[in-house]
C-alpha positions in Angstrom: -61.3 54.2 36.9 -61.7 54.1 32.8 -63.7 52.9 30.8 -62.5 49.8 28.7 -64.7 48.3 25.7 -64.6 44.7 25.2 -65.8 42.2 22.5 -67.0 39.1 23.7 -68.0 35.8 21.7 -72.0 35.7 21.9 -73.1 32.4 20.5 -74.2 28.6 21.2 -73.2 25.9 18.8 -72.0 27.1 15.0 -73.0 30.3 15.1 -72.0 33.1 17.0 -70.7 36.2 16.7 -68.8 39.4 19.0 -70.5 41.9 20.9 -69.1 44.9 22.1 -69.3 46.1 25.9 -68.3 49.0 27.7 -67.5 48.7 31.5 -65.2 50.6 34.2 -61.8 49.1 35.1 -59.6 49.7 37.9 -56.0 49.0 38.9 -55.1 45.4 39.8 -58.0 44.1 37.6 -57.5 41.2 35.3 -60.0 40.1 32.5 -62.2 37.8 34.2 -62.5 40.4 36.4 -64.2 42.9 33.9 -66.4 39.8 32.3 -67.7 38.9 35.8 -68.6 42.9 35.7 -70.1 42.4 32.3 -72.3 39.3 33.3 -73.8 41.0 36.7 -74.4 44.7 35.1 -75.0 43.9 31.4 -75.2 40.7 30.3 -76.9 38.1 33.2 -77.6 35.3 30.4 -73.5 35.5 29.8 -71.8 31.8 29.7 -68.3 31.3 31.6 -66.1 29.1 33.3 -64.7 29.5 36.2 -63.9 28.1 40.0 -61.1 29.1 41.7 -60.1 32.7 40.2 -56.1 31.8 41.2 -54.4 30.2 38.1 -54.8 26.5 39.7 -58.1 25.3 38.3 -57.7 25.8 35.1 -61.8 26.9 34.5 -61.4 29.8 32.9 -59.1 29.2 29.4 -60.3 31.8 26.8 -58.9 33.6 23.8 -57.7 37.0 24.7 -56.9 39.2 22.1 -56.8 36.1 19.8 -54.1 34.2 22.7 -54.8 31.3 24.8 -55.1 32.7 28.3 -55.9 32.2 31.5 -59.1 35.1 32.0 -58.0 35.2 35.8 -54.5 35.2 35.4 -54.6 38.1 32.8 -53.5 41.4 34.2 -55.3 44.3 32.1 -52.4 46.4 32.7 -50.8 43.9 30.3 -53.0 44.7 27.4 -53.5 47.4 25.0 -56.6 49.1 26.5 -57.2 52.0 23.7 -58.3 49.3 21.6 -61.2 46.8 22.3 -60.1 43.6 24.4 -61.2 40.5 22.5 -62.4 37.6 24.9 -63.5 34.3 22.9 -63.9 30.9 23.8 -61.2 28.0 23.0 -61.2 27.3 19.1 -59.9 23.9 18.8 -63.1 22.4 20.9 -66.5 22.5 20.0 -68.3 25.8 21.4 -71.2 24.9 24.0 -71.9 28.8 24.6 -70.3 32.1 24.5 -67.0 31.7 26.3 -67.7 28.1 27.3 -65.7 25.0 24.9 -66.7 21.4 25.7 -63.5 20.1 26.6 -64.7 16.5 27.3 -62.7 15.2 24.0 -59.2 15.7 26.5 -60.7 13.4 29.6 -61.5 11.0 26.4 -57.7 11.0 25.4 -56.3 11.1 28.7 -58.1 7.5 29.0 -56.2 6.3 26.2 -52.9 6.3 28.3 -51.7 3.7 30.3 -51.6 3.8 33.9 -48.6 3.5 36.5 -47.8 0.2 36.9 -44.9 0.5 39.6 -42.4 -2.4 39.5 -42.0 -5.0 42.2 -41.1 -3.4 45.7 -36.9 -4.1 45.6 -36.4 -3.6 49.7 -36.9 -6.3 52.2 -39.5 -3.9 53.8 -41.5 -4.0 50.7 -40.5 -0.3 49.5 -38.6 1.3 46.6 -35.4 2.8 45.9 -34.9 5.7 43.8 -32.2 7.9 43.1 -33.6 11.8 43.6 -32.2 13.0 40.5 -34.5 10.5 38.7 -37.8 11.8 40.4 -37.2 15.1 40.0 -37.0 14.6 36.2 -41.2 13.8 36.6 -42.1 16.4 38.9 -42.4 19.3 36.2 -45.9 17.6 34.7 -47.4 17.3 38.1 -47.6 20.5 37.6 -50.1 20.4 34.8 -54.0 22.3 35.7 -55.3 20.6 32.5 -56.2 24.1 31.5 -55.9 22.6 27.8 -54.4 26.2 26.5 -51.5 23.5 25.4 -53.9 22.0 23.4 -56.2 24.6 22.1 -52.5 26.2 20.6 -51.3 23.4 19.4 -52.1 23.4 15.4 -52.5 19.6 14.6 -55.9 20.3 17.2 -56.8 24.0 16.4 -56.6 23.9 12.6 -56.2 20.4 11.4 -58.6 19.1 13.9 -57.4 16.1 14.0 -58.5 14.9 17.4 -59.0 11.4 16.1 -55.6 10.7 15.7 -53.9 13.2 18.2 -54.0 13.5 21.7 -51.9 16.3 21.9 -49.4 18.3 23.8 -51.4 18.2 27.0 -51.8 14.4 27.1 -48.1 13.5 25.8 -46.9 15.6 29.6 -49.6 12.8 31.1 -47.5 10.5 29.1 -44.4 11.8 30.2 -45.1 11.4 33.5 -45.8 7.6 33.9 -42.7 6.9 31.1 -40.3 9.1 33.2 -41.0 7.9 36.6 -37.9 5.6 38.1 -40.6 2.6 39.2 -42.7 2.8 36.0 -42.4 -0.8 34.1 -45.2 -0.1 31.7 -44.9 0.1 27.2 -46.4 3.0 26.1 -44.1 3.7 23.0 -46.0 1.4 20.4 -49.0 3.5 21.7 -47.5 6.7 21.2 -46.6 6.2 17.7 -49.7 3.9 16.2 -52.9 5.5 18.4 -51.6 8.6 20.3 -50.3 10.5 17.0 -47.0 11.5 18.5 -45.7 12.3 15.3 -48.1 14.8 14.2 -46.0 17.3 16.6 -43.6 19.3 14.8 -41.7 21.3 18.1 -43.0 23.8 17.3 -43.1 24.6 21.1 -46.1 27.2 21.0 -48.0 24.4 23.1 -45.0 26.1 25.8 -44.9 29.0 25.4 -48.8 29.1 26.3 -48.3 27.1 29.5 -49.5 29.0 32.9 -47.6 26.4 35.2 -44.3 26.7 33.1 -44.1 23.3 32.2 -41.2 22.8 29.0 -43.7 20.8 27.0 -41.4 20.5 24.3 -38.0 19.8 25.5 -38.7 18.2 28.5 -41.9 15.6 28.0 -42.6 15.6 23.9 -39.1 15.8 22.2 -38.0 12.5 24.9 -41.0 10.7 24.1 -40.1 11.4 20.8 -36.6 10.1 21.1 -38.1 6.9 22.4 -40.2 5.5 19.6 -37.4 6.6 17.2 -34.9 4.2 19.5 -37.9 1.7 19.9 -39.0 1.6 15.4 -36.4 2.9 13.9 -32.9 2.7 15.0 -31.0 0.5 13.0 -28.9 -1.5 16.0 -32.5 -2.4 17.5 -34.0 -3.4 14.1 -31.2 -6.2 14.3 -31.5 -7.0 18.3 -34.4 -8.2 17.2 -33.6 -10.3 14.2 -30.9 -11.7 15.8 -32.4 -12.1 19.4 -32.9 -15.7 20.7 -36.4 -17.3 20.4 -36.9 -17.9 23.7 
């Protein structure tokens, strides 16, 4: 056992500030852990999320140590224990109470996306053919917990706040997974570029590098999408397709 200090973000609203605990810690321990300890010995009137305390649900997203994190995934054996743990809640959503966002804005962009809409069955039995190579491309973003660390990392949300024009990493993998599946017939690329803010992204690929399920972000859903309103607006043979195209 030792004893750990930790700061944690005290506050509803605008205003808020740390406050330092001191609590016992043993091996195996990850930070929710010690703020679950906090709450029940110290500090009953403590605000955090949480559900499934396994990495699936994607409840508990803090700051720790100023990184986006996963409290329950968080060993302590990972961090620098001589020297206060910071826990804080997610900065680029508004704060509803000591380690609690409001992440409500991300259900509001996820609605923004077009659905599946699955092209006509192509079998006699009324059933689809797909090759396996081209499913597997789409499976990666199922894998997305909508923890939102993607998004509270990504610096178009976090410091440029520009939420009414962006619907960031998080949303572009939702994206990704409609405009990448072999029997998706849908047009989401005049979307992406006009209302969804696609180019606001830069690559900087922090929104991976964040990910708990290990999703490429980047590469693999954004930089694609990317590639697709560039063919779609801006590639010169496509500009004259469609000059030259017959009406019909």
């Amino acid at each position: 056992m030792a004893q750990v200090t930790f700061k944690l973000w005290r506050g509803e609203g605008n205003t808020g500030s740390f406050k330092e605990y001191t609590t016992e810690v043993s091996e195996g321990m990850v930070v929710l852990d010690a703020v679950h300890d906090i709450q029940v010995e110290q500090a009953p009137d403590l605000g955090v999320r949480w559900n499934c305390k396994a990495g699936k649900c994607g409840s508990c997203s803090a700051e720790v140590n100023g990184m986006p994190k996963l409290m329950c995934m968080t060993r302590l054996s990972s961090l620098d224990l001589e020297k206060p743990v910071t826990v804080e809640p997610m900065k680029a959503f508004p704060l509803v109470k000591d380690l609690v966002s409001d992440v409500s804005w991300n259900y509001k962009a996820k609605m923004t996306i077009k659905p599946f809409k699955p092209r006509k069955p192509d079998a006699p039995d009324g059933t689809w053919r797909m090759q396996q190579e081209d499913v597997e491309r789409a499976q990666e973003f199922r894998k997305c917990i909508e923890c939102f660390l993607c998004q509270d990392v990504c610096h178009v949300l976090r410091d440029h706040h520009e939420h009414d024009k962006y619907i960031g990493p998080a949303m572009l993998v939702k994206a990704a997974a409609f405009e990448m599946h072999p029997l998706d017939v849908e047009d989401r690329i005049s979307d992406l570029k006009n209302e969804q803010g696609i180019g606001f992204c830069n690559i900087t690929k922090c929104c991976t590098k964040v990910c708990p399920e290990h999703i490429t972000i980047t590469d693999n859903a954004i930089i694609p999408l990317k590639e697709s309103v560039v063919d779609e607006f801006y590639d010169p043979l496509t500009k004259l397709f469609r000059i030259f195209k017959p009406k019909k």
